[in-house]
C-alpha positions, -999 to +999 in steps of 0.1 A: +335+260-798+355+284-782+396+281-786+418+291-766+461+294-770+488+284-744+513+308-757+545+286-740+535+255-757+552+253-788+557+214-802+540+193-829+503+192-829+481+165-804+454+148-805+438+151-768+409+124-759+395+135-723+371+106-705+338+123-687+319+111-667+282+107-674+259+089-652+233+108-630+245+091-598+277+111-601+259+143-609+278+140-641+274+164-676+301+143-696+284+124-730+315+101-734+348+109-745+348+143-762+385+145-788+401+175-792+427+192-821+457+208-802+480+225-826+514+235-822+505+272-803+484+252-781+449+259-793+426+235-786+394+227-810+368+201-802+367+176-830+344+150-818+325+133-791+324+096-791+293+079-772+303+050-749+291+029-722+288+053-693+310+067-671+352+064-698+365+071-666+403+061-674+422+059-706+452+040-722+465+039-755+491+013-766+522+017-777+510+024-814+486+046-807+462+024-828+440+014-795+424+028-769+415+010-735+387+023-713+377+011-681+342+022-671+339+036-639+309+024-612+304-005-637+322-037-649+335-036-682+362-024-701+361-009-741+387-013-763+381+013-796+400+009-829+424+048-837+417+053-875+437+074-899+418+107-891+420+099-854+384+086-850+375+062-827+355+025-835+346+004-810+360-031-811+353-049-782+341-050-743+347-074-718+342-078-680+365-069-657+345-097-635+350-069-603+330-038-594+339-006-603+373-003-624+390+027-620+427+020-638+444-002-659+485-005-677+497-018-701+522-051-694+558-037-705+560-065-731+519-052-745+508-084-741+491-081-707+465-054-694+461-051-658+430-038-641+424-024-609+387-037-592+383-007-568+351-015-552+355-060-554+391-053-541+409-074-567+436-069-599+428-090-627+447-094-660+436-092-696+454-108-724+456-084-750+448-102-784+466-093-817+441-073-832+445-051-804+415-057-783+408-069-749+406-112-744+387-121-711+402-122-676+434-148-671+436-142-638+426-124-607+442-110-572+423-108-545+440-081-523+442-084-484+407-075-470+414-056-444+397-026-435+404+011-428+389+036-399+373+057-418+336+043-419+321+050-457+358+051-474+373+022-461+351-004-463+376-034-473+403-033-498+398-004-526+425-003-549+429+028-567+456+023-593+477+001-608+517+011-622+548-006-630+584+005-614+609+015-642+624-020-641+589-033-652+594-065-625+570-051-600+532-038-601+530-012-572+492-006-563+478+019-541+449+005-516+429+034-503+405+011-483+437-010-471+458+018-459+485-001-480+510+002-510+512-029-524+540-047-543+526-074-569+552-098-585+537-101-623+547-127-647+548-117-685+548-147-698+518-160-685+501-127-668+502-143-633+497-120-601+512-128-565+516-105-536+550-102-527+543-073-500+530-047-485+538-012-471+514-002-444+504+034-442+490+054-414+452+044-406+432+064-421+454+079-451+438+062-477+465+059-504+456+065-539+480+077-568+525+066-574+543+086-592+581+070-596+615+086-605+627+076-640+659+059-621+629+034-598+647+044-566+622+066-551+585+072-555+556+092-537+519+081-532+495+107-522+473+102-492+434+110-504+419+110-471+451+127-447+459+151-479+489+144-477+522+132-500+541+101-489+581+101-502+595+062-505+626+048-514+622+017-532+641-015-537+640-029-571+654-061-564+629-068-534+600-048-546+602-026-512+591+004-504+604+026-475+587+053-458+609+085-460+589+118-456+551+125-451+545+163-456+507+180-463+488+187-497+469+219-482+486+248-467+488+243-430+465+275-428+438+256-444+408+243-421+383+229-452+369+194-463+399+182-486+408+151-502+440+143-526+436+132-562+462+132-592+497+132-594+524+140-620+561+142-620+579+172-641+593+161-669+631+170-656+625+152-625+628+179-608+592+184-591+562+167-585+527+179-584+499+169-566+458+181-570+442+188-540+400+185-544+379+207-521+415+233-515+410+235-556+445+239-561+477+217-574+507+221-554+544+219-566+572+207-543+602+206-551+627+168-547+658+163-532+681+141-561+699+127-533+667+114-512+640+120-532+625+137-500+607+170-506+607+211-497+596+247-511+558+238-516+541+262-535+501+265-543+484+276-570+446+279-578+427+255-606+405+283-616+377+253-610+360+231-589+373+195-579+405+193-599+407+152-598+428+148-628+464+165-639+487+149-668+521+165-682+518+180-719+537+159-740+572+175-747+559+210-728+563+224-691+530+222-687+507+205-663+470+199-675+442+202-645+410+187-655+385+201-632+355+174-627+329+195-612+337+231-632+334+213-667+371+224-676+404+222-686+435+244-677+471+249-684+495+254-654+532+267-661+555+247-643+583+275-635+572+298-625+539+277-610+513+302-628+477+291-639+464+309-673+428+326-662+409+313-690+404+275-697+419+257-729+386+237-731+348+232-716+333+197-716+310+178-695+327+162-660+363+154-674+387+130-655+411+121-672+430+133-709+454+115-730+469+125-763+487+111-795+511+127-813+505+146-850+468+157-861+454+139-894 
């Protein structure tokens, strides 16, 4: 397997664990979720590939680092999988989601609760998380509002597309693509329990997908999938409301191709967020406001690959991870200056999402 350095990484050594995609129906390579030795100059080594039901779509580790979650895109289920001493993963349990199509999960503040979001069913459910670490079966389940958006194959009844706590860990803020809504869900730790407590509308045909909050909880941005665009919010921690600030385009305004918005991820100052833009093939970097959180001085840069759906921070590193579904790759972006490194840091099969742990056995 070919390595390759980051030369401004320079931290303790990482484990990375990067869910592919692997069903025929999504034209998918991926043969489960393929691990990965990142040392302290950044070079990356494949270690191992773990089979798994198809399509490891989204991954979570606790707080220990001892378990890893897994929901299982276009299906029902979600894996949980045992972190040994040399980093390995065992499976330890599935369950159903009882919904269609999970596409992300969180982890309760407290650890004792795992939420779920249902995209296609249109519903959040939570899983008690037992003490061995594993998953227990669904406690309870949200239907969202089913209402539907204009766009005709996209927007076919509520879709949520993520689930997130606000810094304050009172409120669950979900994104509803199908909806055209940012949802606010009062959740219970004590007993898991889910209620609505309201709703931001967004403009038909947006198709909200990915938050990204300030570490203070007073403002956050969703991106727009179907407008490409990036929505700036204030929000109200003691009412769980959101308030539409600024609304300001993913692409450049020069660009006249098929685009859709995908990941998000905040710098780790504060200072900038980032957004991936699938069909541009680009991330974009704007720059925030303290006082407002609204945003200026966008600047693009090129994923070297196609349909960049995923991007994460490095932990403890100004560096922004693109995976790139459809090129089989992962890059590094520099966050200042915004530069991309030519040659990937890793190949593997239709990769959508990469977490690490910290330290290498």
């Amino acid at each position: 397997m070919e390595t390759y350095a980051h030369p401004t990484i320079d931290r303790g050594a990482l484990r990375a664990y990067v869910g592919c995609r692997t069903t025929r129906e999504r034209d998918a390579r991926g043969r489960g979720i393929a691990v990965f030795d990142v040392d302290g100059q950044g070079v990356w080594t494949h270690w191992a590939t773990v089979a798994t039901d198809p399509n490891p779509s989204y991954l979570l580790f606790d707080g220990g680092e001892r378990h890893l979650h897994c929901v299982h895109g276009d299906g029902s289920t979600v894996s949980t999988f045992r972190c040994d001493e040399a980093g390995g993963l065992a499976l330890s349990g599935s369950v159903s989601t009882e919904g269609r199509n999970p596409v992300h999960l969180v982890l309760s503040p407290n650890g004792h609760w795992c939420l779920i979001a249902n995209y296609a069913s249109g519903d959040i459910v939570a899983l008690p998380v037992r003490n061995d670490g594993s998953l227990d079966a669904v406690a309870h389940c949200l239907a969202l509002p089913d209402r539907r958006g204009p766009h005709r194959t996209q927007q076919q009844g509520a879709h949520p597309h993520q689930v997130v706590f606000d810094p304050s860990g009172k409120w669950l803020l979900v994104p509803d693509k199908g909806s055209d809504a940012v949802h606010t869900i009062a959740f219970d730790p004590d007993t898991g329990a889910l209620r609505l407590a309201c709703s931001l509308r967004t403009a038909p045909g947006s198709g909200p997908r990915h938050l990204a909050f300030d570490a203070t909880g007073n403002f956050a941005w969703v991106v727009l999938e179907l407008s490409s665009q990036l929505l700036a919010m204030a929000f109200d921690a003691d009412t769980g409301t959101l308030t539409p600030a600024q609304r300001v385009p993913t692409v450049p305004e020069f660009f006249t191709g098929e685009n859709t918005g995908a990941g998000i991820a905040l710098s780790h100052d504060g200072a900038a967020v980032f957004v991936s833009n699938r069909g541009h093939g680009s991330v974009v970097r704007f720059q925030i406001t303290p006082a407002d959180g609204t945003l200026h001085s966008p600047e693009w840069v090129d994923t070297r690959g196609a349909v960049p759906r995923f991007i994460t921070l490095v932990p403890d590193a100004p560096v922004v991870l693109v995976a790139n579904e459809d090129a089989d790759t992962i890059v590094a972006l520099d966050e200042s200056p915004l530069y991309v490194h030519d040659q990937a840091l890793a190949y593997t099969g239709s990769p959508v999402c990469i977490t690490f742990t910290k330290g290498t056995p």
